[in-house]
C-alpha positions in Angstrom: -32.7 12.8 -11.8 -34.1 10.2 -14.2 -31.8 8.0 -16.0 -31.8 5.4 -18.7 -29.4 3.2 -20.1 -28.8 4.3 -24.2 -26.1 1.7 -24.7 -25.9 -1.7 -22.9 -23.4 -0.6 -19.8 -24.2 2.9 -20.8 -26.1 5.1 -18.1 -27.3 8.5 -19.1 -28.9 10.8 -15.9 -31.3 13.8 -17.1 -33.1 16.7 -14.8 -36.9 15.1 -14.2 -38.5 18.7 -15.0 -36.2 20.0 -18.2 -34.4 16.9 -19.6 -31.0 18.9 -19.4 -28.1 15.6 -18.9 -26.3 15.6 -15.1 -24.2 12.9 -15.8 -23.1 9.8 -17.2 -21.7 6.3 -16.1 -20.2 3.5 -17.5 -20.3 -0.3 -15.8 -16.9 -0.9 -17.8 -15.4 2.4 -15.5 -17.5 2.3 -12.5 -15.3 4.9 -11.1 -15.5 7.5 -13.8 -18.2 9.6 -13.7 -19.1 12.0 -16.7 -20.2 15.7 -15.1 -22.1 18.3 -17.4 -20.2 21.6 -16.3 -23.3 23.5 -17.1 -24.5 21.9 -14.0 -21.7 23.2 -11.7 -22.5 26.3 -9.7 -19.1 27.4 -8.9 -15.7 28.7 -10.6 -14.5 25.9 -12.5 -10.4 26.1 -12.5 -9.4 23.2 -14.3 -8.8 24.3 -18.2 -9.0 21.7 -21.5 -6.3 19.6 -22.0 -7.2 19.2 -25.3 -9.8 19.2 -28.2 -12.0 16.4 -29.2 -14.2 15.1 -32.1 -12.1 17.2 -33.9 -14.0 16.2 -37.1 -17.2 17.4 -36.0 -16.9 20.5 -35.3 -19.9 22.9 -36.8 -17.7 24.5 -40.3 -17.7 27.6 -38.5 -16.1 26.6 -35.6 -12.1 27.8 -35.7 -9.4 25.8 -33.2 -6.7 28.8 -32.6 -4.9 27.4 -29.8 -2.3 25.3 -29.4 -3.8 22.4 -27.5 -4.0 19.1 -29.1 -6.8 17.7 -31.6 -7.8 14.4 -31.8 -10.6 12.9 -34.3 -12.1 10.9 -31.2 -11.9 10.4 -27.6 -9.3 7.8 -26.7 -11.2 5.9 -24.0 -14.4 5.3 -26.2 -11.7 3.5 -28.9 
């Protein structure tokens, strides 16, 4: 894992041989972690909560549930 920081207190991890990104971590939260669930091998239970970046969502891309939207993530305000 090879990792860089893109945003002063920002760390961003990436796979050595593919550049796929691991994780993330923040020095403002040093006890949140950001996983990539394409890197988890097992069943993943937990479901989402809600959806994000609302506004950037490809124009094909159709929200049919009833979770909430938000326009941003509320911890990067």
């Amino acid at each position: 894992m090879t990792g860089y920081e893109s945003t002063p207190g920002q760390t961003k991890y990436f796979c050595q041989h593919c550049g796929s990104p691991i994780i993330s971590k923040s020095l403002s939260n040093p006890d949140k972690v950001r996983v990539r669930l394409g890197v988890i091998e097992s069943n993943i239970n937990e479901r989402p909560a809600a959806h994000i970046f609302t506004t950037s969502k490809a124009n094909w891309e159709e929200i049919s549930d009833d979770l909430p939207q938000y326009e941003f993530y509320e911890s990067d305000r």
